[in-house]
C-alpha positions in Angstrom: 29.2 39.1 16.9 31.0 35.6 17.4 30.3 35.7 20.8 26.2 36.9 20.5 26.2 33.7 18.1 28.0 31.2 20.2 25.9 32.2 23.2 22.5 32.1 21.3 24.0 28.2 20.5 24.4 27.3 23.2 21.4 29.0 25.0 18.8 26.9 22.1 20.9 24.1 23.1 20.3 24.1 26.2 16.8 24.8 25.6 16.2 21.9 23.2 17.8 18.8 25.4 16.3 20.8 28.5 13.0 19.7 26.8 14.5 16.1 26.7 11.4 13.5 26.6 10.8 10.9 29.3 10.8 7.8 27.0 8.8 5.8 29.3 6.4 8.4 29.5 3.1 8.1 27.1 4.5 4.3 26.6 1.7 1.6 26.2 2.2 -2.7 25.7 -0.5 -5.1 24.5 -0.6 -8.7 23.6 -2.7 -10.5 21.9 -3.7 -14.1 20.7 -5.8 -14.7 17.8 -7.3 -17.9 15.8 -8.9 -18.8 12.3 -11.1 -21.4 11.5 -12.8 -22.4 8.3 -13.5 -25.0 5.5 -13.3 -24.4 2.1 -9.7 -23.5 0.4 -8.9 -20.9 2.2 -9.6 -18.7 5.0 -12.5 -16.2 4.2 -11.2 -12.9 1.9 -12.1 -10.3 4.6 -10.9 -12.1 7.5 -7.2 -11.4 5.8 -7.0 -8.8 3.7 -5.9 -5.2 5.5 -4.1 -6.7 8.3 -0.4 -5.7 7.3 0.2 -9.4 6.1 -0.9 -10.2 9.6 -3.1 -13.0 9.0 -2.8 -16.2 7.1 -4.3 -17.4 4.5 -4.7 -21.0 5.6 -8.1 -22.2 6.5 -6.7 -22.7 10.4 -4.1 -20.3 11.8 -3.1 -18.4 14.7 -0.7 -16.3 16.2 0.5 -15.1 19.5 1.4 -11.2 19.4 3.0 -8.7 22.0 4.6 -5.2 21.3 5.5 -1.9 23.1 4.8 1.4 21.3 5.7 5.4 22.4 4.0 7.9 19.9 6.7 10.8 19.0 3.4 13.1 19.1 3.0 12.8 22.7 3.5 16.2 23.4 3.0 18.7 20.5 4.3 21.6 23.2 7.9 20.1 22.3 9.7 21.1 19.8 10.9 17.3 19.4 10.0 14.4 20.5 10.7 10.5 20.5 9.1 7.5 19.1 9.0 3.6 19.0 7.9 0.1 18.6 8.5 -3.5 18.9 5.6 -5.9 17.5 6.4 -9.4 17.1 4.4 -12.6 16.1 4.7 -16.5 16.7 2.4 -17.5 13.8 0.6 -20.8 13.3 0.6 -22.4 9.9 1.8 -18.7 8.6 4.4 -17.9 6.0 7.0 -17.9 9.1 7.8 -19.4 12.3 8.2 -16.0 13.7 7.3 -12.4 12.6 9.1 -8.8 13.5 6.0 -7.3 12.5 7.1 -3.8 13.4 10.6 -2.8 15.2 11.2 1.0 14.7 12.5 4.6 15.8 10.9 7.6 15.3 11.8 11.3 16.2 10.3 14.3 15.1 11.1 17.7 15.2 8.5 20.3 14.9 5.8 18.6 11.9 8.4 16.5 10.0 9.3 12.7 11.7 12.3 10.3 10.6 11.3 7.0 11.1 13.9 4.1 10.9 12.8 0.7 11.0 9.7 -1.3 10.1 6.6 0.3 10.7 3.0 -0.2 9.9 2.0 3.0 7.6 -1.5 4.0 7.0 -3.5 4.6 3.7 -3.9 8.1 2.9 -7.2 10.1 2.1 -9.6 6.5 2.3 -11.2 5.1 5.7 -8.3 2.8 6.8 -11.1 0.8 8.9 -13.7 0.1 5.7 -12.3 1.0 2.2 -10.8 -2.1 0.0 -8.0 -0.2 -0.1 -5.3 2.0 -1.9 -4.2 0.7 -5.5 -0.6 1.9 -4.1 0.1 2.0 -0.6 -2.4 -0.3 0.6 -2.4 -2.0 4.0 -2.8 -6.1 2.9 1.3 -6.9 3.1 3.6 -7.0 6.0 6.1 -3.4 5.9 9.7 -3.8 5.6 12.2 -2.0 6.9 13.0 1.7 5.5 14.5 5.0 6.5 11.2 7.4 6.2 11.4 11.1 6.2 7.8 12.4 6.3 5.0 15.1 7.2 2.6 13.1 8.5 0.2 15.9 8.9 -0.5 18.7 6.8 2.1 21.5 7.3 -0.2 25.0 5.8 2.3 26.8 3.5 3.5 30.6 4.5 2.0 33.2 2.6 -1.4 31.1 2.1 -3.0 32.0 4.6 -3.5 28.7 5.7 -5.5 27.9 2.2 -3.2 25.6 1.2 -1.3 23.1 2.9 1.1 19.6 2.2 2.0 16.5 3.6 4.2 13.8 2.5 7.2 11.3 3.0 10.2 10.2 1.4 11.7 6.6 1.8 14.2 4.2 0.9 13.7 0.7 2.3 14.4 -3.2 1.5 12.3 -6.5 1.2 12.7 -9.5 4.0 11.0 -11.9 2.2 14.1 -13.5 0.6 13.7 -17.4 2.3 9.8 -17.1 1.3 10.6 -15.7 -2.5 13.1 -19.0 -2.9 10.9 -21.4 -1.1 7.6 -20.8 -2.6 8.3 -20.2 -6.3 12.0 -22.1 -7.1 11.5 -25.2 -9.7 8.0 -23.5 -9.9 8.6 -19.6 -11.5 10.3 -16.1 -11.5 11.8 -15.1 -7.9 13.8 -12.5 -6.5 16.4 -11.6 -4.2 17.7 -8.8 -2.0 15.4 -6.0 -3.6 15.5 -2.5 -2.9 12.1 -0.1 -2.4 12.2 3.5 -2.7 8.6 5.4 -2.6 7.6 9.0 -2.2 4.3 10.8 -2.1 2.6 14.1 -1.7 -0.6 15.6 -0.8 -1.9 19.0 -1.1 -4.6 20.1 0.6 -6.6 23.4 -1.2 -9.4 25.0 1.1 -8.9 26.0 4.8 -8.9 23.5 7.7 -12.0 24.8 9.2 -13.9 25.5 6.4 -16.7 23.1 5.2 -15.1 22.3 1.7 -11.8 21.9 1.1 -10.0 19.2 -1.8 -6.7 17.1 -1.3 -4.7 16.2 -4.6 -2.0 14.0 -4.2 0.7 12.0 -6.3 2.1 8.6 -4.9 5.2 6.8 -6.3 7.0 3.9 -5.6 9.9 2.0 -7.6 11.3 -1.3 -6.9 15.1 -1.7 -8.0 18.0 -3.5 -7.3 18.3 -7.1 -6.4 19.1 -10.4 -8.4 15.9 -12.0 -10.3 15.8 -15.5 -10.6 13.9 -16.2 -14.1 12.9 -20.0 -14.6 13.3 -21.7 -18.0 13.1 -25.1 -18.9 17.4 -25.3 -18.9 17.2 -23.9 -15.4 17.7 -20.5 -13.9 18.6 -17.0 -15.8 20.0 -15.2 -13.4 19.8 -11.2 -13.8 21.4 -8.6 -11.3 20.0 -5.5 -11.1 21.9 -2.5 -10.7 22.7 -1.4 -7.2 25.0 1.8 -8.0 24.6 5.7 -7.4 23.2 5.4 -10.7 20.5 3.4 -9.9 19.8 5.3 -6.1 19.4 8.1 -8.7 16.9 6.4 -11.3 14.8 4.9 -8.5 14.1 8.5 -7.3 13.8 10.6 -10.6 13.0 8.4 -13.2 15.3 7.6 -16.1 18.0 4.9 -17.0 17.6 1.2 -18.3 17.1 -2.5 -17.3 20.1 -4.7 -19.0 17.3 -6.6 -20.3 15.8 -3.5 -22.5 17.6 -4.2 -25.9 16.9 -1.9 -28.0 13.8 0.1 -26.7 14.7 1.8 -23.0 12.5 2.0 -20.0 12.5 3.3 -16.8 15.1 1.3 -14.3 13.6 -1.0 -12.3 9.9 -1.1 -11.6 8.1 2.0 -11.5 4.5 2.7 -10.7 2.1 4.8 -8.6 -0.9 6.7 -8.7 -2.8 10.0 -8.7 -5.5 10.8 -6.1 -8.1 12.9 -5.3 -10.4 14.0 -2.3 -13.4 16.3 -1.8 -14.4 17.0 2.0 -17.5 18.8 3.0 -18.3 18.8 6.4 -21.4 19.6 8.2 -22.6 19.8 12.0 -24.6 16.4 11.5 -22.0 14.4 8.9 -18.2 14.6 7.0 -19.2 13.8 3.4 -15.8 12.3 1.0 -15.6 11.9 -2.7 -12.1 10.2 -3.7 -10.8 9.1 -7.0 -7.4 6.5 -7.0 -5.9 6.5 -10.6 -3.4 3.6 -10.9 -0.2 3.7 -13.5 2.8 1.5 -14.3 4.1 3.6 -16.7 4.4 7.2 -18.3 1.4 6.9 -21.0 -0.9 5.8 -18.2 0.3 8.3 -16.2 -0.5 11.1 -18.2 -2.3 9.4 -20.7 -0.5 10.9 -23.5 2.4 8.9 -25.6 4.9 9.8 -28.0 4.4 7.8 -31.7 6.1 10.2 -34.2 9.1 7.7 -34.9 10.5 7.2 -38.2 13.6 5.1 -39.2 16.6 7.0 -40.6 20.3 6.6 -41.2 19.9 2.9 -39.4 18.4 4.5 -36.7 15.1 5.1 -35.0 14.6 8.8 -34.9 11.9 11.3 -33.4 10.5 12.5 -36.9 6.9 13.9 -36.2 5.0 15.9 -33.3 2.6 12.9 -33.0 0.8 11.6 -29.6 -1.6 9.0 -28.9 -4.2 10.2 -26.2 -5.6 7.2 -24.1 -9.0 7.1 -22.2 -9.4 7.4 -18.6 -10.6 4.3 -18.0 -9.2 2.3 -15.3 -10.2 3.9 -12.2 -10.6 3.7 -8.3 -13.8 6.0 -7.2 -15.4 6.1 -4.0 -17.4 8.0 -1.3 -17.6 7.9 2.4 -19.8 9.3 5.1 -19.0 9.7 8.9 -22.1 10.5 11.0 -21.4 12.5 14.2 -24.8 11.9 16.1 -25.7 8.4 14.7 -23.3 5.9 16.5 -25.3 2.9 14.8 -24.6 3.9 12.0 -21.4 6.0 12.2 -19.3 5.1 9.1 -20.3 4.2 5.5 -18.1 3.9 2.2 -19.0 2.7 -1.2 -15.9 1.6 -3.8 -16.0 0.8 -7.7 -12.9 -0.2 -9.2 -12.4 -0.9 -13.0 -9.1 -2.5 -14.2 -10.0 -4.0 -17.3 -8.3 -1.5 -20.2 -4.5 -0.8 -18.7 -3.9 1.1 -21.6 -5.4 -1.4 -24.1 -4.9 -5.0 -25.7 -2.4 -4.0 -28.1 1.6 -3.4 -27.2 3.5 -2.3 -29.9 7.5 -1.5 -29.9 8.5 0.5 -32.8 10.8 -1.2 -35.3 11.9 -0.6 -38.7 9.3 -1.8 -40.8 6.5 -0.7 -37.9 7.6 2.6 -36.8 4.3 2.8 -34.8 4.4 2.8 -30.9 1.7 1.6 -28.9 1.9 1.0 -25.3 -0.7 -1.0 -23.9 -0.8 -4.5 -21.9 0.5 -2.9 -18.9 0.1 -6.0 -16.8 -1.2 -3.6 -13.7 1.5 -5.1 -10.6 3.4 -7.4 -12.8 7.0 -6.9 -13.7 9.5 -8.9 -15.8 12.7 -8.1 -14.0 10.9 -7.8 -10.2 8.7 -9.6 -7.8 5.6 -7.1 -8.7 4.1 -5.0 -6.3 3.8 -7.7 -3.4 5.6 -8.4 -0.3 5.9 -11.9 1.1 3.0 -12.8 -1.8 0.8 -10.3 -0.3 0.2 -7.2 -2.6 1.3 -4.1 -1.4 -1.8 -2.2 -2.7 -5.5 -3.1 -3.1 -6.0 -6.9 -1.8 -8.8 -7.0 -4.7 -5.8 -7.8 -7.3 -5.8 -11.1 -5.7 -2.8 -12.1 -4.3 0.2 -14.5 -5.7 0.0 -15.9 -2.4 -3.1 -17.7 -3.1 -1.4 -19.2 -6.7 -1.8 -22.9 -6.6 0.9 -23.3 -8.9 2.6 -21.6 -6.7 4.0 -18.6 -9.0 4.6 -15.5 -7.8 2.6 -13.5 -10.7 -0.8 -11.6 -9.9 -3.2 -13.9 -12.4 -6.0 -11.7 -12.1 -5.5 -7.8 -12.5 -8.5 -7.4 -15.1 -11.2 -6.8 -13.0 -14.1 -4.7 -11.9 -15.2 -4.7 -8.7 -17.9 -3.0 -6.0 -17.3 -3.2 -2.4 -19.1 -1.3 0.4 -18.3 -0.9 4.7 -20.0 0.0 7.4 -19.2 0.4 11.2 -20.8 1.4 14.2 -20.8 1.8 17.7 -24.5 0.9 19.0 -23.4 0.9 22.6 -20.3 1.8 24.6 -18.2 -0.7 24.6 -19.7 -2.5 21.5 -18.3 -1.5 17.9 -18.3 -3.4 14.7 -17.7 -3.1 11.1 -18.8 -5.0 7.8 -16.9 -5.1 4.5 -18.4 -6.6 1.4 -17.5 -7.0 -2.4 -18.3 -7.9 -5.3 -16.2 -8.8 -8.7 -15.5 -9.6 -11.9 -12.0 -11.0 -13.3 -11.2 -11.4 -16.7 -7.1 -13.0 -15.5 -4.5 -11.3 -17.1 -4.2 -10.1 -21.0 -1.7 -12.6 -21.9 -3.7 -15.5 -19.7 -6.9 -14.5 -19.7 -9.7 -16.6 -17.9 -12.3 -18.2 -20.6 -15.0 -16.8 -19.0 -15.5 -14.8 -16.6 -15.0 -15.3 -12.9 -17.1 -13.6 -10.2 -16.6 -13.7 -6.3 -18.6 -12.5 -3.8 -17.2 -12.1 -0.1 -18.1 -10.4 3.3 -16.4 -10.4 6.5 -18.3 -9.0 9.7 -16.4 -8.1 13.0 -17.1 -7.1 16.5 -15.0 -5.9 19.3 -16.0 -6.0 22.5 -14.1 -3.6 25.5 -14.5 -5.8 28.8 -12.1 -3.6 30.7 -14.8 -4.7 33.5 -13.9 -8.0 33.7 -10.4 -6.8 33.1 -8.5 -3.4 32.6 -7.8 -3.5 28.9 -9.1 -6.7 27.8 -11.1 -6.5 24.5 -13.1 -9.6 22.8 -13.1 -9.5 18.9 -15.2 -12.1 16.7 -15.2 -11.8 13.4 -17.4 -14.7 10.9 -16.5 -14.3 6.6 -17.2 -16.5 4.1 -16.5 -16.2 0.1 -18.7 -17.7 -3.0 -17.6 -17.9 -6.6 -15.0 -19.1 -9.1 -12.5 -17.0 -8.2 -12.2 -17.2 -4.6 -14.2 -20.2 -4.3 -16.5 -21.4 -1.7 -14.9 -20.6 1.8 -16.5 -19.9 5.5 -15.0 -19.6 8.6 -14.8 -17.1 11.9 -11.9 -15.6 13.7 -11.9 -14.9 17.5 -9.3 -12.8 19.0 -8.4 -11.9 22.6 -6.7 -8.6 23.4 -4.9 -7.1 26.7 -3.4 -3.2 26.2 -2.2 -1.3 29.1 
């Protein structure tokens, strides 16, 4: 028995590395050089926003970008496979002298993929090309480095019949953006240090792959931990280590423990937020019709929008006296729809957003205490966080680019001062000849600030961004031409125009 064992090891063995990939094979390298030019205060909204962190900001700015890239799907005949990139940036008037914009490993076996590095991720279940973009894992901020375990694709359960299917990941990564954190907000605000990221997510997908209907329900999560926060105050710097133990590994992935700033009243460690979302496909000969929902949380009552408020205080003590919940409306919500048309290249892509922000739970947040046993939990401050540097990344927001980013702060805090809002934004792309495409992105929205510094009126922004790329692989083999013109009107953007031309060579 030993023996049939030790030669069927060795045999699949053999058979695996006999498979061995060639790792040039499949490779590709581009590089690329791109300007921004504009008056106003800043460079047009959609001529930055969903470009992993890519583009500044700054009314003028450039950068000069090469990378090499091997997919580990090359060949799905293989059992397994390997993956990788190198993308790096010399930026002009950026955040940086010089970018690692992605620098990763992959290898897969069979569906699932192990990705070490920093690696540009896509959204999930919106148009990466036209949506505004997820409320979680968006697309607007640079990645940072992480050790990934995912299924990319869906992976159709045994014993379904192929009616139901998942996909998902699993990560644990760190922030780079230490030097910018201390030299953008010190003597100004709140900064942190050496923080730790840990996300997860999954997707199921109910209906059969090649059926016209089928619906994908998915949960995303992500909690920020570790670290030292820097907190300003008038006598200088409070300076607050955040717990870096097993404990705390532990807490970041299943909830639970306590920030040494709590007192009395315990929350989650670190923080925690995420959301639930929703897609409905139908597809037809002619079109690919989408319905999709985004729910954003920060916390447990938004999450389930249900909250515990049966305390009572006994024996010195607040105790759980009564089976008593508060139920809070579905209010702040993400919903869009999206159209692909298969025999209209003109017209080819379409999606329509609304996004409403304003309630996060409502404008009351009450701790329980002994003469006010009630608890309330509202002002949830939607990517804020006392004890971390909110849900951004080198002041880019790791989510929808529609909370407007700390990075454009004149006071130069690193706080998102407008997460009240409601918003409408629409896309469309095309192809109207071969080696012509284009896209245009538009939106429209309403901030109120924050609860706790709230605009006095209303501010309103208005801005659209319209692109073209060009494939002139006949006045060279890979060369493409991309113009882009934007411009921005209102209070809270303010008045902005500019264009963006960008020369690309792939091979």
């Amino acid at each position: 028995m030993k023996k049939a064992l030790f030669t069927l090891f060795i045999t699949t063995s053999l058979s695996t590395f006999a498979q061995s990939p060639d790792w040039g094979k499949g490779a590709s390298f581009f590089v690329e050089n791109s300007g921004t030019f504009s008056d106003g205060s800043h460079a047009p909204f959609w001529l930055t926003a969903n470009r992993y962190g890519l583009s500044s900001v700054e009314r003028n700015s450039g950068y000069v970008r090469g990378g090499v890239f091997r997919s580990a799907m090359n060949d799905s005949t293989r059992r397994w496979d390997i993956g990788y990139g190198a993308d790096f940036v010399v930026p002009i008037n950026h955040t940086s002298d010089l970018a690692v914009q992605q620098l990763y490993a992959d290898v897969r076996w069979l569906k699932g993929v192990l990705t070490i590095g920093q690696k540009q991720q896509p959204m999930q279940l919106k148009n990466n090309e036209l949506s505004s973009g997820s409320q979680t894992f968006g697309i607007n901020a640079r990645p940072y480095p992480e050790v990934r375990l995912a299924l990319p694709d869906y992976w159709e359960i045994p014993g379904t019949k192929g009616f139901l299917s998942f996909k998902g990941h699993i990560a644990l990564g760190m922030y780079t953006d230490n030097r910018f954190q201390e030299y953008r907000a010190r003597g100004f605000g709140d900064y942190d240090q050496d923080v730790l990221m840990h996300t997860k997510a999954g997707y199921f997908r109910v209906g059969k792959k090649e059926k016209p209907f089928n619906a994908e329900l998915g949960l995303e999560i992500a909690s920020q931990f570790g670290g030292t926060h820097y907190q300003y105050t008038n006598a200088g710097y409070l300076v607050t280590k955040n717990g870096r133990s097993l404990k705390s590994f532990w807490h970041a992935f299943a909830g639970g423990g306590s920030d040494s700033t709590d007192g009395a009243t315990r929350n989650n460690e670190g923080n925690m937020l995420g959301s639930w979302v929703l897609r409905l496909n139908y597809d037809t000969k002619a079109a690919k019709y989408g319905l999709y929902a985004d729910h954003f949380f920060e916390d447990h009552s938004a999450m389930f929008h249900l909250d515990y408020d049966g305390y009572a205080y006994e024996d010195g003590q607040m105790k759980k006296k009564k089976h008593r919940y508060l139920l809070y409306p579905l209010k702040d919500i993400m919903l869009g729809a999206d159209v692909h048309l298969k025999q209209f290249p003109w017209i080819s892509d379409a999606v329509v957003e609304y996004i409403y922000t304003k309630y996060q739970s409502g404008p009351v947040y009450s701790e329980r205490t002994p003469q006010i046993p009630d608890h309330i939990g509202g002002m949830d401050n939607y990517y804020n966080n006392a004890i971390a540097p909110g849900w951004q990344h080198w002041g880019q927001t790791l989510g929808n680019p529609l909370y407007l980013s700390p990075i454009y702060n004149e006071d130069r805090q690193l706080q998102f001062q407008c997460n009240r809002f409601v918003a409408w934004h629409i896309g469309i792309a095309g192809q109207p000849c071969k080696n012509l495409h284009y896209r245009l992105r538009a939106s429209w929205q309403e901030g109120l600030g924050t609860y706790d510094r709230p605009y006095c009126n209303p501010k309103r922004n208005v801005s659209l961004g319209f692109e073209t790329n060009y494939n002139a692989s006949q006045l060279c083999k890979g060369l493409s031409i991309g113009a882009a013109f934007g411009f921005d009107r209102g209070e809270l953007m303010g008045d902005n125009t500019g264009g963006m031309l960008t020369l690309r060579l792939e091979r």
